[in-house]
TISELUM-973744 format. One record per residue (C-alpha): x, y, z; residue number from 0. Coordinates in steps of 0.05 Angstrom, whole numbers, always signed. Layout:
     east    north       up   fikol
        X        Y        Z     NUM
...
This chain:
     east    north       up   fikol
    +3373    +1446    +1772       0
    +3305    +1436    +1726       1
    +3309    +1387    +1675       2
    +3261    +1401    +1613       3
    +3222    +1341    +1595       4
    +3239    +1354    +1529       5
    +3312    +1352    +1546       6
    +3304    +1277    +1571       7
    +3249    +1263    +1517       8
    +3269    +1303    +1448       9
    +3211    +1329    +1403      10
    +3181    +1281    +1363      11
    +3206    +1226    +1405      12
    +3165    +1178    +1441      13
    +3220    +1102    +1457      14
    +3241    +1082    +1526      15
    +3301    +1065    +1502      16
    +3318    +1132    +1476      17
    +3295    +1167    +1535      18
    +3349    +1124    +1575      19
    +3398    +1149    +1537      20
    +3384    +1216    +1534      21
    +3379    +1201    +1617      22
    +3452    +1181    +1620      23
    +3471    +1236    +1577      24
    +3440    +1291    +1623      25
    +3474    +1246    +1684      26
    +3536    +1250    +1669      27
    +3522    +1332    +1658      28
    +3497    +1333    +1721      29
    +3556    +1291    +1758      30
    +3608    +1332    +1731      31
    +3588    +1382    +1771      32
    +3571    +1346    +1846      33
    +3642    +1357    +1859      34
    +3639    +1422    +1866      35
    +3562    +1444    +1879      36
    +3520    +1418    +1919      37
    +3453    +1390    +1874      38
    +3377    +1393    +1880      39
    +3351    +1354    +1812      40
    +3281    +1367    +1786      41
    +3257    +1347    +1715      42
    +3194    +1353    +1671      43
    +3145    +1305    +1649      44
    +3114    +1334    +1591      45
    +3127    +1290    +1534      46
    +3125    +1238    +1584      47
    +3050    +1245    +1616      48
    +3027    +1260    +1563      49
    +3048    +1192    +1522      50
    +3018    +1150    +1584      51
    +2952    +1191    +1583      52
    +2950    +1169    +1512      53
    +2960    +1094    +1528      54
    +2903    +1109    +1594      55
    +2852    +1137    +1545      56
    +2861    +1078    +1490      57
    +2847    +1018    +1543      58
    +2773     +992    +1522      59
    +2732     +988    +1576      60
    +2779    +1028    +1626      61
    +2764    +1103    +1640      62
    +2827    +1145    +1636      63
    +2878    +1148    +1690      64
    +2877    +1224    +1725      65
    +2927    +1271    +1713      66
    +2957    +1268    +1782      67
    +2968    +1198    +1787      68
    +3002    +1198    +1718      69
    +3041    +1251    +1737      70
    +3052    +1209    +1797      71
    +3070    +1153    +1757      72
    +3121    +1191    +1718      73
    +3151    +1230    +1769      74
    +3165    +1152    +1790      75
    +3188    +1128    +1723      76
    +3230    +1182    +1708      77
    +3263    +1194    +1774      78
    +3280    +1114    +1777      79
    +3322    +1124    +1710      80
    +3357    +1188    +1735      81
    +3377    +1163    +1798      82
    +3400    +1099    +1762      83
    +3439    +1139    +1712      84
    +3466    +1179    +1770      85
    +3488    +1119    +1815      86
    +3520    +1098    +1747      87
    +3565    +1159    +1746      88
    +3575    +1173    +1821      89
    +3576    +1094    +1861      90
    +3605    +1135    +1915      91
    +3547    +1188    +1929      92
    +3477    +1175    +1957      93
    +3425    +1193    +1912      94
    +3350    +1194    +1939      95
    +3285    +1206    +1895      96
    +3222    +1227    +1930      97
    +3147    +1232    +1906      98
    +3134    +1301    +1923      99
    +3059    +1321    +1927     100
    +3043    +1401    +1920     101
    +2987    +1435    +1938     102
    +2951    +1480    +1889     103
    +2881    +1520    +1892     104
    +2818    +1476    +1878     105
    +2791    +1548    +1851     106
    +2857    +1574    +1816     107
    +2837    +1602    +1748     108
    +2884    +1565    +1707     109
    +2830    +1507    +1714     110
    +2783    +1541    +1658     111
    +2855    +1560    +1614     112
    +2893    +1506    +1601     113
    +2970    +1524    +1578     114
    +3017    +1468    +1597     115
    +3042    +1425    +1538     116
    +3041    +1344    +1544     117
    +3045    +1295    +1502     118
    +3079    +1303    +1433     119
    +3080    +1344    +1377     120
    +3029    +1334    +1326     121
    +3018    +1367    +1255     122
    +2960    +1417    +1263     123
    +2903    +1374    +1221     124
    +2918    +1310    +1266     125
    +2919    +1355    +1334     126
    +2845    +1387    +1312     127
    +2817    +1310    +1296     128
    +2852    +1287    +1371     129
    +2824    +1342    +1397     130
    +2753    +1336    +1366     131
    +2746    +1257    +1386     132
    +2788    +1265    +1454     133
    +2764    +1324    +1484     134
    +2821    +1361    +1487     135
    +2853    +1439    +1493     136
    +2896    +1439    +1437     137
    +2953    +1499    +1427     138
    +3013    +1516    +1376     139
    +3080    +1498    +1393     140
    +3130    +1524    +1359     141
    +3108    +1499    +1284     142
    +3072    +1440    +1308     143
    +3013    +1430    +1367     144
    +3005    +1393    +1420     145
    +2952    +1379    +1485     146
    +2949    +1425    +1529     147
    +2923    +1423    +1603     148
    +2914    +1463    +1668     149
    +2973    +1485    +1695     150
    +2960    +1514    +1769     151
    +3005    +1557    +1807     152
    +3044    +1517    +1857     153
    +3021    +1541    +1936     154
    +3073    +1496    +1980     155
    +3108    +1437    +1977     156
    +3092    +1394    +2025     157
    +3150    +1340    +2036     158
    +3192    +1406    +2035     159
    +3221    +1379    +2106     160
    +3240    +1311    +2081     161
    +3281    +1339    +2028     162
    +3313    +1389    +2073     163
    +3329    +1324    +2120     164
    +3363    +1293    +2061     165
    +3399    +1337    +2031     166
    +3427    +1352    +2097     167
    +3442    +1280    +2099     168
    +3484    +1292    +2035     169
    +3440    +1267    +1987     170
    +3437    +1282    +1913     171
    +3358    +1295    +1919     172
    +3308    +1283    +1849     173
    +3241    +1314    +1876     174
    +3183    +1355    +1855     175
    +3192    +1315    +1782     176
    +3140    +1342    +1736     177
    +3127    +1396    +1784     178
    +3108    +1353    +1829     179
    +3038    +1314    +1844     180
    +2985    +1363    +1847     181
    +2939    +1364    +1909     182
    +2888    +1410    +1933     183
    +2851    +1413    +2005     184
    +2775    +1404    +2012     185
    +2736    +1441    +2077     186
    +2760    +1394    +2127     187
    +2834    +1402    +2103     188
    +2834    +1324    +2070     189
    +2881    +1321    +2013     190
    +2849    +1297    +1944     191
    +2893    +1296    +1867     192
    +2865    +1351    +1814     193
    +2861    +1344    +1743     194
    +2923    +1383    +1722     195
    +3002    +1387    +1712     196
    +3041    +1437    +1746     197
    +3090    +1472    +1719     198
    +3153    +1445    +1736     199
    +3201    +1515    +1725     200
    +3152    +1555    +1778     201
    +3155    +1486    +1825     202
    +3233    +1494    +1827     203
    +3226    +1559    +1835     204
    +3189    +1553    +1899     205
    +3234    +1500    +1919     206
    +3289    +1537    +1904     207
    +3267    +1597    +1948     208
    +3252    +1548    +2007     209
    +3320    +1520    +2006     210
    +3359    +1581    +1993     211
    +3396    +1550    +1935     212
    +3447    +1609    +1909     213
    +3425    +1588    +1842     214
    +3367    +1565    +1796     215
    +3387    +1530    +1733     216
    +3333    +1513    +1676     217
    +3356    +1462    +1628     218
    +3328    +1446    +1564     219
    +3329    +1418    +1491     220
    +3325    +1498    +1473     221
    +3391    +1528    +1441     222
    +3408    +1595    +1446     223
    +3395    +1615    +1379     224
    +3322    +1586    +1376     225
    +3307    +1617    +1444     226
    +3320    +1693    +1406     227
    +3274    +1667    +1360     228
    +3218    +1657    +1406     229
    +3156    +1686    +1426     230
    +3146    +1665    +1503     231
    +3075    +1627    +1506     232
    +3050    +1611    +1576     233
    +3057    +1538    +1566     234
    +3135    +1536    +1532     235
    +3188    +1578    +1557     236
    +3141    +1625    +1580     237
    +3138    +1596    +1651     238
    +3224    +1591    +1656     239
    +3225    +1669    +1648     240
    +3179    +1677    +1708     241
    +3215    +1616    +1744     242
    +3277    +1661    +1737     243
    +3243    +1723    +1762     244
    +3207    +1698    +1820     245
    +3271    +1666    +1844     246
    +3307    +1725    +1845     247
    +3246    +1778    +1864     248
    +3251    +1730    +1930     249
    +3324    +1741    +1949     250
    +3360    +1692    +1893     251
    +3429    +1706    +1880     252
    +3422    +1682    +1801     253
    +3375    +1643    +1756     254
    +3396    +1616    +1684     255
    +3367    +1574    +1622     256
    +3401    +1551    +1566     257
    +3408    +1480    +1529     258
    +3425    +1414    +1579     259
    +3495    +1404    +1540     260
    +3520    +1476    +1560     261
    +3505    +1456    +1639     262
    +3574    +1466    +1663     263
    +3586    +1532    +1627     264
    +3520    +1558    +1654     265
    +3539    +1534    +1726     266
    +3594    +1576    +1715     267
    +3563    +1639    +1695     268
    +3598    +1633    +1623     269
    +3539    +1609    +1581     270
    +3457    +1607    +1573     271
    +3417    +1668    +1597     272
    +3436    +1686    +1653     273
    +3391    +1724    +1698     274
    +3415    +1768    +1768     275
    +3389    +1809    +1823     276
Protein backbone atom coordinates (compact mmCIF):
# COMPACT_ATOMS: atom_id res chain seq x y z
CA UNK A 1 0.00 0.00 0.00
CA UNK A 2 1.55 3.59 -1.41
CA UNK A 3 0.69 6.48 0.43
CA UNK A 4 0.69 9.84 -1.76
CA UNK A 5 2.58 12.53 -0.06
CA UNK A 6 -0.10 14.62 -0.80
CA UNK A 7 -2.47 12.35 1.01
CA UNK A 8 -0.40 12.90 4.35
CA UNK A 9 0.47 16.52 3.34
CA UNK A 10 -2.78 18.20 1.42
CA UNK A 11 -2.10 20.83 -1.31
CA UNK A 12 -1.31 24.03 -0.19
CA UNK A 13 -0.39 22.75 3.15
CA UNK A 14 2.90 23.06 4.67
CA UNK A 15 2.20 22.59 9.37
CA UNK A 16 3.56 19.68 11.26
CA UNK A 17 0.79 19.61 13.12
CA UNK A 18 -1.54 19.12 10.29
CA UNK A 19 0.52 16.56 8.75
CA UNK A 20 0.08 14.50 12.13
CA UNK A 21 -3.22 14.54 11.78
CA UNK A 22 -3.70 13.72 8.47
CA UNK A 23 -1.03 10.72 9.69
CA UNK A 24 -3.56 9.35 12.19
CA UNK A 25 -6.26 9.68 9.80
CA UNK A 26 -4.54 7.46 7.08
CA UNK A 27 -3.57 5.07 10.31
CA UNK A 28 -6.46 4.24 11.35
CA UNK A 29 -7.38 3.49 7.30
CA UNK A 30 -4.66 1.43 7.23
CA UNK A 31 -5.40 -0.60 10.69
CA UNK A 32 -8.76 -1.42 9.79
CA UNK A 33 -7.55 -3.50 7.46
CA UNK A 34 -4.35 -5.54 9.28
CA UNK A 35 -6.94 -7.88 10.46
CA UNK A 36 -7.51 -9.26 7.55
CA UNK A 37 -4.43 -8.49 5.04
CA UNK A 38 -1.35 -8.73 5.61
CA UNK A 39 0.47 -4.92 5.04
CA UNK A 40 3.59 -3.54 3.32
CA UNK A 41 3.27 0.52 3.92
CA UNK A 42 5.14 2.89 1.64
CA UNK A 43 4.38 6.72 1.41
CA UNK A 44 5.62 9.79 -0.59
CA UNK A 45 7.60 12.67 0.33
CA UNK A 46 6.80 15.20 -2.09
CA UNK A 47 5.37 18.03 -0.33
CA UNK A 48 7.52 17.00 2.36
CA UNK A 49 11.28 17.21 0.67
CA UNK A 50 10.49 19.62 -0.96
CA UNK A 51 9.52 22.06 2.19
CA UNK A 52 12.99 20.99 3.94
CA UNK A 53 14.96 21.72 0.70
CA UNK A 54 13.42 25.06 1.01
CA UNK A 55 14.51 25.56 4.69
CA UNK A 56 18.35 23.85 3.35
CA UNK A 57 18.62 26.48 0.61
CA UNK A 58 17.62 29.59 2.96
CA UNK A 59 20.42 28.81 5.75
CA UNK A 60 23.16 31.79 5.16
CA UNK A 61 26.29 30.56 4.89
CA UNK A 62 25.24 26.72 4.53
CA UNK A 63 25.19 25.14 1.00
CA UNK A 64 21.98 23.12 0.46
CA UNK A 65 21.45 19.76 1.87
CA UNK A 66 21.37 16.95 -1.26
CA UNK A 67 18.41 15.46 -2.36
CA UNK A 68 19.16 12.05 -0.99
CA UNK A 69 19.85 12.87 2.39
CA UNK A 70 16.63 14.95 2.55
CA UNK A 71 14.87 12.32 1.20
CA UNK A 72 16.65 10.38 3.78
CA UNK A 73 15.64 12.68 6.31
CA UNK A 74 12.04 12.47 5.43
CA UNK A 75 11.69 9.00 4.75
CA UNK A 76 12.81 9.24 8.69
CA UNK A 77 10.41 11.94 9.72
CA UNK A 78 7.59 10.61 8.07
CA UNK A 79 7.93 6.94 8.81
CA UNK A 80 8.46 7.94 12.73
CA UNK A 81 4.82 9.58 12.68
CA UNK A 82 3.25 6.61 10.80
CA UNK A 83 4.53 4.04 12.86
CA UNK A 84 3.57 6.19 15.88
CA UNK A 85 0.08 6.63 14.53
CA UNK A 86 0.04 2.93 13.82
CA UNK A 87 1.27 1.72 17.34
CA UNK A 88 -1.59 4.15 18.39
CA UNK A 89 -4.24 2.10 16.64
CA UNK A 90 -2.77 -1.46 16.86
CA UNK A 91 -0.59 -1.65 20.70
CA UNK A 92 -0.81 -5.29 19.95
CA UNK A 93 1.10 -5.56 16.46
CA UNK A 94 4.83 -4.91 15.75
CA UNK A 95 5.36 -2.23 13.46
CA UNK A 96 9.05 -1.69 12.06
CA UNK A 97 10.22 1.30 9.74
CA UNK A 98 13.37 0.90 7.73
CA UNK A 99 15.59 3.42 5.72
CA UNK A 100 15.60 1.74 2.49
CA UNK A 101 18.36 2.87 0.03
CA UNK A 102 17.69 2.03 -3.91
CA UNK A 103 19.93 1.93 -6.48
CA UNK A 104 19.36 3.92 -9.66
CA UNK A 105 21.64 4.57 -12.91
CA UNK A 106 24.34 7.38 -12.43
CA UNK A 107 23.66 7.77 -16.43
CA UNK A 108 19.74 7.26 -16.43
CA UNK A 109 18.26 9.93 -18.69
CA UNK A 110 15.81 11.29 -16.34
CA UNK A 111 18.93 13.25 -14.90
CA UNK A 112 18.79 15.95 -17.86
CA UNK A 113 14.46 15.85 -17.56
CA UNK A 114 13.39 16.54 -14.41
CA UNK A 115 9.45 15.42 -13.75
CA UNK A 116 8.91 14.62 -10.07
CA UNK A 117 6.93 17.28 -8.13
CA UNK A 118 8.26 18.55 -4.52
CA UNK A 119 7.65 21.09 -2.61
CA UNK A 120 4.28 22.97 -2.78
CA UNK A 121 2.14 24.52 -5.04
CA UNK A 122 2.88 27.91 -6.11
CA UNK A 123 0.92 30.46 -8.38
CA UNK A 124 2.72 30.49 -11.81
CA UNK A 125 4.40 34.28 -11.47
CA UNK A 126 5.95 33.25 -7.92
CA UNK A 127 7.15 29.64 -9.33
CA UNK A 128 8.99 31.57 -12.53
CA UNK A 129 10.74 34.27 -9.85
CA UNK A 130 11.75 30.83 -7.45
CA UNK A 131 12.79 29.36 -10.31
CA UNK A 132 14.82 32.35 -11.81
CA UNK A 133 16.76 33.13 -8.29
CA UNK A 134 16.84 29.27 -7.21
CA UNK A 135 17.77 27.48 -10.09
CA UNK A 136 15.09 25.41 -10.48
CA UNK A 137 12.95 23.05 -13.18
CA UNK A 138 9.70 24.37 -12.74
CA UNK A 139 6.32 22.44 -14.22
CA UNK A 140 2.35 22.91 -14.13
CA UNK A 141 0.41 21.02 -11.75
CA UNK A 142 -2.88 20.88 -12.09
CA UNK A 143 -3.71 24.86 -12.07
CA UNK A 144 -0.81 25.75 -10.05
CA UNK A 145 3.31 24.85 -10.37
CA UNK A 146 5.58 23.51 -8.47
CA UNK A 147 9.67 22.27 -8.46
CA UNK A 148 10.33 19.68 -10.22
CA UNK A 149 13.41 17.26 -10.07
CA UNK A 150 14.99 14.11 -11.51
CA UNK A 151 13.12 11.29 -11.00
CA UNK A 152 15.22 8.00 -11.93
CA UNK A 153 13.91 4.65 -12.56
CA UNK A 154 14.27 2.49 -9.56
CA UNK A 155 17.03 -0.69 -10.44
CA UNK A 156 16.81 -2.81 -6.98
CA UNK A 157 16.17 -2.38 -3.64
CA UNK A 158 18.72 -3.21 -1.69
CA UNK A 159 17.54 -3.93 2.04
CA UNK A 160 14.90 -6.05 0.02
CA UNK A 161 16.10 -9.10 2.44
CA UNK A 162 15.65 -7.24 5.65
CA UNK A 163 12.18 -6.50 4.86
CA UNK A 164 11.43 -9.97 3.71
CA UNK A 165 12.99 -11.07 7.30
CA UNK A 166 10.47 -8.82 8.92
CA UNK A 167 7.60 -9.18 7.52
CA UNK A 168 8.13 -12.77 7.97
CA UNK A 169 8.63 -11.86 11.53
CA UNK A 170 5.03 -10.37 11.36
CA UNK A 171 5.78 -7.00 11.15
CA UNK A 172 3.68 -4.18 9.78
CA UNK A 173 6.76 -2.92 7.56
CA UNK A 174 6.97 1.25 6.47
CA UNK A 175 9.94 1.08 3.86
CA UNK A 176 11.05 2.45 0.60
CA UNK A 177 9.26 6.02 1.99
CA UNK A 178 9.64 8.54 -0.71
CA UNK A 179 10.72 5.83 -3.00
CA UNK A 180 13.31 5.23 -1.13
CA UNK A 181 17.00 6.86 -0.80
CA UNK A 182 18.52 7.02 -4.06
CA UNK A 183 22.00 5.46 -4.62
CA UNK A 184 24.05 4.75 -7.56
CA UNK A 185 27.41 2.59 -7.89
CA UNK A 186 30.71 4.14 -9.08
CA UNK A 187 33.54 1.64 -11.02
CA UNK A 188 34.61 -0.07 -8.00
CA UNK A 189 30.93 -0.85 -6.98
CA UNK A 190 31.11 1.93 -3.80
CA UNK A 191 27.72 3.26 -3.10
CA UNK A 192 27.46 7.27 -3.30
CA UNK A 193 23.64 9.46 -2.93
CA UNK A 194 22.52 11.23 -6.39
CA UNK A 195 20.83 14.36 -6.75
CA UNK A 196 17.24 13.17 -7.32
CA UNK A 197 13.81 11.72 -5.89
CA UNK A 198 12.49 8.58 -6.99
CA UNK A 199 9.35 7.94 -7.73
CA UNK A 200 7.71 6.34 -5.02
CA UNK A 201 4.51 4.45 -7.17
CA UNK A 202 7.32 2.66 -9.54
CA UNK A 203 9.46 1.93 -6.06
CA UNK A 204 6.38 -0.04 -4.74
CA UNK A 205 5.94 -1.42 -7.66
CA UNK A 206 9.24 -3.11 -7.69
CA UNK A 207 8.74 -3.93 -4.20
CA UNK A 208 5.68 -5.21 -4.77
CA UNK A 209 6.91 -7.62 -7.53
CA UNK A 210 9.79 -8.80 -5.20
CA UNK A 211 7.50 -9.76 -2.52
CA UNK A 212 4.75 -11.22 -4.46
CA UNK A 213 2.13 -9.08 -2.82
CA UNK A 214 -1.42 -10.18 -4.52
CA UNK A 215 -2.10 -6.59 -4.64
CA UNK A 216 -0.77 -3.01 -5.21
CA UNK A 217 -2.80 -0.23 -3.73
CA UNK A 218 -1.99 3.58 -4.61
CA UNK A 219 -3.50 6.01 -2.27
CA UNK A 220 -3.93 9.54 -2.68
CA UNK A 221 -5.59 13.03 -2.01
CA UNK A 222 -7.05 12.39 -5.79
CA UNK A 223 -10.92 11.68 -6.00
CA UNK A 224 -12.40 9.86 -8.54
CA UNK A 225 -14.00 12.55 -10.27
CA UNK A 226 -10.83 14.81 -10.55
CA UNK A 227 -8.80 11.81 -11.70
CA UNK A 228 -11.42 11.68 -15.14
CA UNK A 229 -10.50 15.04 -15.34
CA UNK A 230 -6.88 14.58 -15.73
CA UNK A 231 -4.32 14.58 -18.19
CA UNK A 232 -1.53 12.04 -16.84
CA UNK A 233 1.91 14.19 -16.65
CA UNK A 234 5.04 12.17 -15.90
CA UNK A 235 5.50 13.75 -12.59
CA UNK A 236 1.55 13.45 -11.10
CA UNK A 237 -0.47 10.47 -11.63
CA UNK A 238 1.36 9.73 -14.55
CA UNK A 239 3.84 7.43 -12.72
CA UNK A 240 0.67 5.40 -10.62
CA UNK A 241 -0.69 4.31 -14.11
CA UNK A 242 2.65 2.72 -14.98
CA UNK A 243 3.05 1.53 -11.19
CA UNK A 244 -0.17 -0.38 -11.93
CA UNK A 245 0.95 -1.79 -15.18
CA UNK A 246 4.33 -2.89 -14.41
CA UNK A 247 2.92 -4.69 -11.39
CA UNK A 248 0.70 -6.64 -13.21
CA UNK A 249 2.86 -7.01 -16.70
CA UNK A 250 5.16 -8.94 -13.96
CA UNK A 251 2.63 -11.56 -12.70
CA UNK A 252 0.39 -9.16 -10.22
CA UNK A 253 -2.87 -10.41 -9.44
CA UNK A 254 -4.43 -6.57 -9.21
CA UNK A 255 -3.26 -3.00 -8.82
CA UNK A 256 -5.69 0.02 -7.76
CA UNK A 257 -5.68 3.93 -7.04
CA UNK A 258 -8.22 5.92 -5.76
CA UNK A 259 -8.51 8.60 -2.77
CA UNK A 260 -6.90 7.37 0.97
CA UNK A 261 -10.57 7.60 2.57
CA UNK A 262 -12.02 4.93 0.10
CA UNK A 263 -8.97 2.39 1.31
CA UNK A 264 -11.18 -0.33 2.56
CA UNK A 265 -13.54 -0.30 -0.43
CA UNK A 266 -10.58 -0.41 -2.77
CA UNK A 267 -9.02 -3.38 -0.73
CA UNK A 268 -12.07 -4.92 -1.46
CA UNK A 269 -12.27 -4.56 -5.12
CA UNK A 270 -15.55 -2.28 -4.69
CA UNK A 271 -14.07 1.21 -5.25
CA UNK A 272 -11.01 3.39 -6.97
CA UNK A 273 -9.65 2.15 -10.32
CA UNK A 274 -9.13 -0.89 -10.28
CA UNK A 275 -6.65 -2.43 -12.54
CA UNK A 276 -6.28 -6.63 -13.41
CA UNK A 277 -4.30 -9.06 -15.33
Amino acid sequence: MALGGNALLLRGERDARTQDHNVEIAARSVAGLVADHEVILTHGNGPQVGLLALRSEILDGMPPLPLDVLGAETEGMIGYVLERALRNELPDREVATLLTEVLVDANDPAFATPTKFVGPVYEKAEAQELAAARGWSIAPDGEYYRRVVPSPEPLAILPLPSIRNLVDGGALVICAGGGGVPVAQDGGDRLHGVEAVIDKDLTASALATELKADALVMLTDVTAAELREMSFPAGSMGPKIEAACRFIENGGERAAIGALDDAAAIVAGAGGTQVHS
